[in-house]
C-alpha positions as a printed NumPy array, in Angstrom:
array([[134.159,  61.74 , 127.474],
       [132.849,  60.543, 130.789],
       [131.57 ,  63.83 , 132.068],
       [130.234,  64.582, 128.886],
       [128.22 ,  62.193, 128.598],
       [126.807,  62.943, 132.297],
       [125.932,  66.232, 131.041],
       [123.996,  65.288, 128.026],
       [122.736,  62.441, 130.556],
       [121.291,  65.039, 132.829],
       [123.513,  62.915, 135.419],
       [126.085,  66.331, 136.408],
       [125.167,  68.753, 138.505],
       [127.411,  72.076, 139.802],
       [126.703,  73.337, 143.542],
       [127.55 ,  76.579, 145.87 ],
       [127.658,  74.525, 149.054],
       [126.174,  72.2  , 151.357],
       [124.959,  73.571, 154.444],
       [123.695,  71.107, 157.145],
       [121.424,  72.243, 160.345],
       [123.145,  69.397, 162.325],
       [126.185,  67.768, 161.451],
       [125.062,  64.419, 160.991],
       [124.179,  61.505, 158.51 ],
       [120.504,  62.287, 158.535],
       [120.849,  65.587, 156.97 ],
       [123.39 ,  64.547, 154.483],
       [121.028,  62.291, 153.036],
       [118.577,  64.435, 152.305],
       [120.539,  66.244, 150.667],
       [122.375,  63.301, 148.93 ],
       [118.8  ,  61.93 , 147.836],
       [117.784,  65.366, 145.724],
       [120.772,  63.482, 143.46 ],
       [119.685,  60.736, 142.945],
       [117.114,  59.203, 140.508],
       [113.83 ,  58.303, 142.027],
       [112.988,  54.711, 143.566],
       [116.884,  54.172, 143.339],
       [118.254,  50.996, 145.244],
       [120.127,  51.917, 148.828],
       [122.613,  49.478, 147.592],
       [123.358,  51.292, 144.039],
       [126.16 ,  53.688, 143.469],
       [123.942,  56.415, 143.023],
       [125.691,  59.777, 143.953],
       [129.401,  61.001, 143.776],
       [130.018,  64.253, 145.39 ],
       [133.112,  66.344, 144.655],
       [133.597,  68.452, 147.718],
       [136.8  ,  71.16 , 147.74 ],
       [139.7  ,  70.597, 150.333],
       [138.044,  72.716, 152.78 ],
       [134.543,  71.07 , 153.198],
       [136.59 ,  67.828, 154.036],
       [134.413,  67.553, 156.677],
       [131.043,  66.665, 154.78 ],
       [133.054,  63.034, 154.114],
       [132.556,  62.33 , 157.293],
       [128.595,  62.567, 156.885],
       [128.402,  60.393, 153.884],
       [130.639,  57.457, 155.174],
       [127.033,  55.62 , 156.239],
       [125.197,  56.274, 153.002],
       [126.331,  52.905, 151.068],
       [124.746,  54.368, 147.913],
       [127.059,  57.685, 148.155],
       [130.41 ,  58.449, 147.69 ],
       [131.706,  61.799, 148.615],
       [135.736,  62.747, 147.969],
       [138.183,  65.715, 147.045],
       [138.946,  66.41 , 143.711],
       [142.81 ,  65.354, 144.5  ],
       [141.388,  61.58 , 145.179],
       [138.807,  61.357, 142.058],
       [139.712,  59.135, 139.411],
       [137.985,  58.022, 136.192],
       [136.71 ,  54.71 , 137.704],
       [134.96 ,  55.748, 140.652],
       [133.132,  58.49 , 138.105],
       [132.798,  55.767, 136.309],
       [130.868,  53.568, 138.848],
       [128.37 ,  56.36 , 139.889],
       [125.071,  57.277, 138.265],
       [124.861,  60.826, 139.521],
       [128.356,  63.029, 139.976],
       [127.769,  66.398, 141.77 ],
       [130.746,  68.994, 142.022],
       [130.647,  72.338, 144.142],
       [131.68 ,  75.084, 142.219],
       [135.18 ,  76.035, 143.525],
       [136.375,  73.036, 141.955],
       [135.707,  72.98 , 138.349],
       [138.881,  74.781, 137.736],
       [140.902,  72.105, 139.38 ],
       [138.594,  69.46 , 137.756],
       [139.542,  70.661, 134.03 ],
       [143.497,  70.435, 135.235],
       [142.809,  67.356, 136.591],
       [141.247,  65.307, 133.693],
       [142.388,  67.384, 130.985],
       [143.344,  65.888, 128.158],
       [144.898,  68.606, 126.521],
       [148.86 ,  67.938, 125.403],
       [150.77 ,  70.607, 125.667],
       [153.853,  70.215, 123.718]])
């Protein structure tokens, strides 16, 4: 229900990947920034980004950004999607989204 209603929100957005010129915080927020809602407060939870297992790295980037959150899909849980306005996801891991939060029972 969450992520559905950050779809009809317009609050859920699905990326290739992030490619930074330099590997530092700088860049990462402006990328994290094109997320986020306009005038937003540095000290909201603005912008949770999914990254896959191998971008790991990008974490690192966002650590400074207190408005920002950026984990695996393997460390997500409903309250931390909960606490964020904005929730971007690269691509390569809507598959293991669905498995993760499905609420399917298979019996």
């Amino acid at each position: 229900m969450i992520l559905s209603q950050k779809i009809k929100d317009n609050e859920f957005f699905i990326i290739d990947d992030i490619n930074l010129a330099n590997t530092k915080t700088k860049e990462m927020e402006k990328i994290v920034k094109l997320f986020a809602r306009p005038n937003f407060k540095k000290t909201n939870k603005e912008v949770l980004i999914v990254v896959p297992n191998q971008k790991k790295e990008l974490i690192r980037y966002s650590r400074n950004l207190p408005y920002a959150y950026m984990t695996t899909i393997s460390s997500l849980d409903i309250l931390t999607l909960l606490n964020y306005k904005n929730f971007v996801i690269f691509k390569d891991c809507l598959k293991d989204l669905e498995k993760r939060f499905s609420t399917i029972n298979k019996s």
